[in-house]
C-alpha positions, 0 to 999 in steps of 0.5 A: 658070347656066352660065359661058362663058370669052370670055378667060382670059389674066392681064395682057393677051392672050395667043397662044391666048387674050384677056385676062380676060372671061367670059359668065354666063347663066341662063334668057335672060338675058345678063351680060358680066363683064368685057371685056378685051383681045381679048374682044370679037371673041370675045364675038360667037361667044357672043352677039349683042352687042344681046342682053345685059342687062347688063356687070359689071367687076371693076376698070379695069385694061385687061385686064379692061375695054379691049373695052369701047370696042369693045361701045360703038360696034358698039351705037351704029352697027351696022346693026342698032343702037342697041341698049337701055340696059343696067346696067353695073355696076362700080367708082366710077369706071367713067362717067368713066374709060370716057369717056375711053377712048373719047373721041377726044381729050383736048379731047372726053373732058368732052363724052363721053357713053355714057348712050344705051349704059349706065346706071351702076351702081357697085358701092357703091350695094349689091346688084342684081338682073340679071333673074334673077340677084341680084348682089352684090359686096365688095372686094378687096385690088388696088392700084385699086378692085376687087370680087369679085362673086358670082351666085345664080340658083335656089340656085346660086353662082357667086362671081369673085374678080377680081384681088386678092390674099388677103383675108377679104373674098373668102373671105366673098364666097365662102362656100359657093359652087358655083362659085369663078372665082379667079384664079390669077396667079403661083407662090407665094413669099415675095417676091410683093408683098401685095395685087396677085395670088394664087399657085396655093396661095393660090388654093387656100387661099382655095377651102378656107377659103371651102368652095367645092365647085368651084375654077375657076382663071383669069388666068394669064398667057402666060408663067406655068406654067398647070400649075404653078399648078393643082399648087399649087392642089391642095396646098391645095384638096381638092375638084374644081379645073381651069383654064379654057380659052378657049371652055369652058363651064362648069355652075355 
């Protein structure tokens, strides 16, 4: 598998970077996890937006899934579309709540249909298959539903935290992974909020307790010290840890 950074700007997008969005692919297979702000333009750097199999959202705030209206209409009146159905697989909601986005008035939002470009899959229906790669998911601790997600291909892990905040849940999903894709939004401190985000150390902390055997860090936003949270990280993680770029490439 390898993992392709499309954004990894936390909380919307930032000056060098899109918000949160990324490519995984193994043999020819092609999977969107999430789609966040200015993740589209970047996206058809990457890959022809009709060859992927499948879209996978972590949550429906808008920096992870508001791109996803514009992947919506280059498959539907591109020259070259319409393109296949694809699963996309994400929370309960995800049918209905990206309707709405994409309709073009609140009259028109019950009539919205996206089944000629997706078929819905929601994360509680249980584990999938996405070609070659088996994908499973659990929740975890934000303030909407939203899941961690891991991705095995050939006996190789890769495990996405999404947003959330320190939970069991994301350090079982974890467990043993090659590769940890954890978010990693603000300094710690004792007057964070439970439940939204994670600091640099808890990041770290999670990375350790789950015995990951790489950190890859994400999701900091434009205003954060991207620096200062990856030292933080390294308080708690004992094995390999960067952040991510925009663009980078990544072997899982």
């Amino acid at each position: 598998m390898e993992l392709t950074v499309l954004g990894c700007s936390g909380s919307g997008a930032g000056p060098h970077s899109a918000a949160s969005s990324y490519l995984v692919t193994a043999d020819d297979t092609s999977v969107v996890l999430d789609l966040g702000n200015g993740a589209f333009g970047v996206l058809q750097r990457h890959v022809d937006p009709f060859e992927i199999d499948a879209v996978v959202l972590s949550h429906l705030h808008p920096d992870h899934c508001a791109d996803i209206s514009g992947l919506i209409v280059h498959r539907r009146y591109h020259p070259d579309g319409p393109g296949k159905i694809v699963p996309l697989h994400g929370p309960t909601e995800s049918e209905v709540r990206l309707a709405v986005a994409y309709a073009p008035s609140s009259d028109e939002r019950v009539a919205t249909d996206l089944s000629d470009v997706f078929i819905h899959r929601p994360f509680a229906l249980g584990p999938a298959a996405i070609g070659p790669i088996a994908l499973t998911s659990a929740p975890v601790d934000h303030p909407c539903e939203a899941y961690g997600t891991r991705f095995e291909h050939e006996g190789r892990t890769l495990v996405y935290s999404g947003d959330t905040g320190p939970c069991r849940e994301l350090v079982e999903l974890a467990r043993d992974a090659d590769v940890l894709l954890c978010e990693s939004t603000w300094s710690d401190g004792p007057e964070r909020p439970r439940g939204v985000h994670l600091s640099g150390k808890q990041a770290g902390r999670t990375a350790r307790q789950a015995g990951v055997k790489r950190l890859l860090l994400t999701h900091v936003p434009a205003w954060a010290d991207g620096q200062a949270l990856l030292a933080e990280a390294k308080e708690e993680y004992p094995g390999p840890v960067e952040l991510v770029v925009p663009d980078g490439c990544y072997e899982i």
